[in-house]
Legacy VTK file of the C-alpha trace (Angstrom):
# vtk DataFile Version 3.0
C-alpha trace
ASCII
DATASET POLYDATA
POINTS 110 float
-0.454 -13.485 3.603
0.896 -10.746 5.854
1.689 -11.519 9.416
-0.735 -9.762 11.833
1.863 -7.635 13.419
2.542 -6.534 9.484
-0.808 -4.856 9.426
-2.008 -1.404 9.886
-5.569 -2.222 11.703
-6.664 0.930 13.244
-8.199 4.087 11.718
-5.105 6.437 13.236
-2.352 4.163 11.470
-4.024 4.500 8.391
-5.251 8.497 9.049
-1.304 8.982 10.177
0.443 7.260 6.968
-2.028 9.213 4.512
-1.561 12.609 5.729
1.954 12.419 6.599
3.799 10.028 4.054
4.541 10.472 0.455
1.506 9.802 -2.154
1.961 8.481 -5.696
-0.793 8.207 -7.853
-1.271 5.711 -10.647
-4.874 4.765 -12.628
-5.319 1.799 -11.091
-4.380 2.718 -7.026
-2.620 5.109 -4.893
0.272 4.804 -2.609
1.031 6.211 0.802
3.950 5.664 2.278
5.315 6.753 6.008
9.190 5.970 7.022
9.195 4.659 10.504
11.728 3.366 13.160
9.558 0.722 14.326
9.987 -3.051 12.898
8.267 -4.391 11.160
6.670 -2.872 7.809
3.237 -2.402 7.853
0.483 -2.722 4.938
-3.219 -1.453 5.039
-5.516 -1.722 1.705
-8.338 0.484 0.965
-10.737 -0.715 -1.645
-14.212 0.789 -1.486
-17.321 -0.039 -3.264
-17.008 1.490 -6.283
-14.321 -0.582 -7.208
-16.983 -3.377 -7.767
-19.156 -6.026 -5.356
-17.704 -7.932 -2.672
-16.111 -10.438 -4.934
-14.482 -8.046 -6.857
-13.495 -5.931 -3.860
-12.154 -9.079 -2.251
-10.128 -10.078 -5.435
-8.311 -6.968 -5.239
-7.412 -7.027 -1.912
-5.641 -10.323 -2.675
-3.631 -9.620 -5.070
-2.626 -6.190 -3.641
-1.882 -8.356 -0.095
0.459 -10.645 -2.600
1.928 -8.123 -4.454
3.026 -5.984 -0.996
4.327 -8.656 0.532
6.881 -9.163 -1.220
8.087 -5.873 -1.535
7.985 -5.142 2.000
10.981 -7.924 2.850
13.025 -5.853 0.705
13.293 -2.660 1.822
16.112 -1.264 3.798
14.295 0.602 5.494
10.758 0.258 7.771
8.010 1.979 6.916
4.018 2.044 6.930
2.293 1.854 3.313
-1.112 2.233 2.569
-2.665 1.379 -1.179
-5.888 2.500 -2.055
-7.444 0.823 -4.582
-9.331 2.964 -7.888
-12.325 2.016 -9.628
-9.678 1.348 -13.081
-8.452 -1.850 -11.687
-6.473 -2.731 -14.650
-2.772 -3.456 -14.885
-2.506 -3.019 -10.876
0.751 -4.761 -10.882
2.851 -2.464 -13.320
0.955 0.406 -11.057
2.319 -0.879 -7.635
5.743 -1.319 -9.136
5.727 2.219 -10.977
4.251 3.650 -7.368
6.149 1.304 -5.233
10.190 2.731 -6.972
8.848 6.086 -6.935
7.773 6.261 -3.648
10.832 4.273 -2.063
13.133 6.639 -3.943
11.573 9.680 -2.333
11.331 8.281 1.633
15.248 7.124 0.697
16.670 10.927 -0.591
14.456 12.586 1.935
LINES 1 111
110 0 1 2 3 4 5 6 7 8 9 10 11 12 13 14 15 16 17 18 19 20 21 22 23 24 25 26 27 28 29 30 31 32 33 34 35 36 37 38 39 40 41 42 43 44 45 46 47 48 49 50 51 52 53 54 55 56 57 58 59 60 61 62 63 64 65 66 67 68 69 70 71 72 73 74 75 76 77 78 79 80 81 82 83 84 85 86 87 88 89 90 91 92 93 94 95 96 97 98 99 100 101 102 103 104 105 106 107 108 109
């Protein structure tokens, strides 16, 4: 479970990362990530309807919540990530760690 001040919770955190971060793209979900100075990281999950009903949706969103916070603690650096989830759930895992390197390795050179 992430820590309430871990969360991006309003519609200009999330707006901000997305348009001014790096974005990977995988089949499963997409990653937007934002270097910032201010502790601590920050997560925000995006998983619309047409990824499936509530349950579904709601599945997702756990396992994505899981799987980012752990990563987050090991980062050297802060930053603000947003994952979107696609309607091709499958293999999300492999995705966020294939997104995840790629994306750190970018914010890190840049």
């Amino acid at each position: 479970m992430l820590a309430r001040a871990a969360r991006l919770r309003t519609a200009e955190e999330f707006r901000t990362t997305m348009r001014r971060g790096v974005r990977c793209g995988r089949p499963s979900l997409v990653l937007h990530m934002l270097r910032t100075d201010n502790p601590p990281s920050r997560a925000g999950f995006v998983v619309s309807k047409a990824v499936g009903n509530a349950v579904t949706r709601n599945r997702v969103k756990r396992q994505l919540r899981h799987l980012v916070a752990a990563r987050l603690a090991h980062v050297p650096f802060e930053l603000d990530v947003v994952v979107r989830a696609l309607p091709h759930t499958g293999g999300v895992a492999a995705d966020l760690d294939s997104a995840w390197t790629a994306a750190t390795e970018r914010l890190a050179s840049s």
